[in-house]
N, C-alpha and C positions, 0 to 999 in steps of 0.2 A: 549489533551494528545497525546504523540507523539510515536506512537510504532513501533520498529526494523520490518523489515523483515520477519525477524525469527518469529518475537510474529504475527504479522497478517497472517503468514502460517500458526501457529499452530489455531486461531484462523478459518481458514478456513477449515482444517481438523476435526476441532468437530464441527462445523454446519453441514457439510459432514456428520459426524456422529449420528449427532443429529435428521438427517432428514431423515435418513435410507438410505442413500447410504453405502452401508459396504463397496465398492471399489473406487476407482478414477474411474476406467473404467465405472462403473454404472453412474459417474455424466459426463465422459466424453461423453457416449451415451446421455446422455440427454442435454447437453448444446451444443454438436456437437466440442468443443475442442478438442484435441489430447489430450490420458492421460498422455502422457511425460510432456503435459501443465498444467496439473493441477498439475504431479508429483513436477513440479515448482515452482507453485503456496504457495504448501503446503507446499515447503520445503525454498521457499524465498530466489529463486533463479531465478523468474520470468522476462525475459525482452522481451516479444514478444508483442505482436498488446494489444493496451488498449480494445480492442471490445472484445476478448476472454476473457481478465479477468473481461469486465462487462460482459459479459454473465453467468461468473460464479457466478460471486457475485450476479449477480438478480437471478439466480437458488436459490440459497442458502439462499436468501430476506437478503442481507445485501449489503451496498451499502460503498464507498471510499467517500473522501471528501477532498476539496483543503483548505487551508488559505492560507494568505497573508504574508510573512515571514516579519517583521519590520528589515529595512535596514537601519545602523546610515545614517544621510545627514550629511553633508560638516561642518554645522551649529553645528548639532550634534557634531561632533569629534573637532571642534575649540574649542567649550566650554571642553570638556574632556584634551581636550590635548593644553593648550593654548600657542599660542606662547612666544620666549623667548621677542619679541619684544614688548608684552604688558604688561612687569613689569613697 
């Protein structure tokens, strides 16, 4: 499942929540971020060093994850789109 920005800030703001930090500032002291970073974070607008936002994500026990985006090959888009020369 693939979520905006927007949806993984807010989701970072109620774990924030959830965990009793009532302020940015409180998780910024404790992960050593800057709270404009986390202000960021939350609002999904984040482009600063990836270490700060795993630091905040392990604060908070929840973690990012990569996949493999499937890219058509050559093969691929022949068959979709075949030339006019193999009528």
């Amino acid at each position: 499942m693939s979520y905006s920005a927007e949806q993984r800030g807010e989701q970072i703001r109620a774990r924030r929540k959830a965990l009793g930090y009532k302020t940015q500032q409180a998780l910024a002291d404790e992960t050593g971020v800057l709270r404009k970073r986390v202000n960021e974070m939350e609002n999904g607008r984040y482009t600063g060093r990836i270490t700060d936002l795993y630091r905040v994500l392990a604060t908070l026990g929840l973690e990012i994850s990569f996949e493999v985006i499937s890219r058509p090959t050559l093969d691929d888009l022949s068959t979709l789109f075949p030339s006019e020369d193999d009528d």
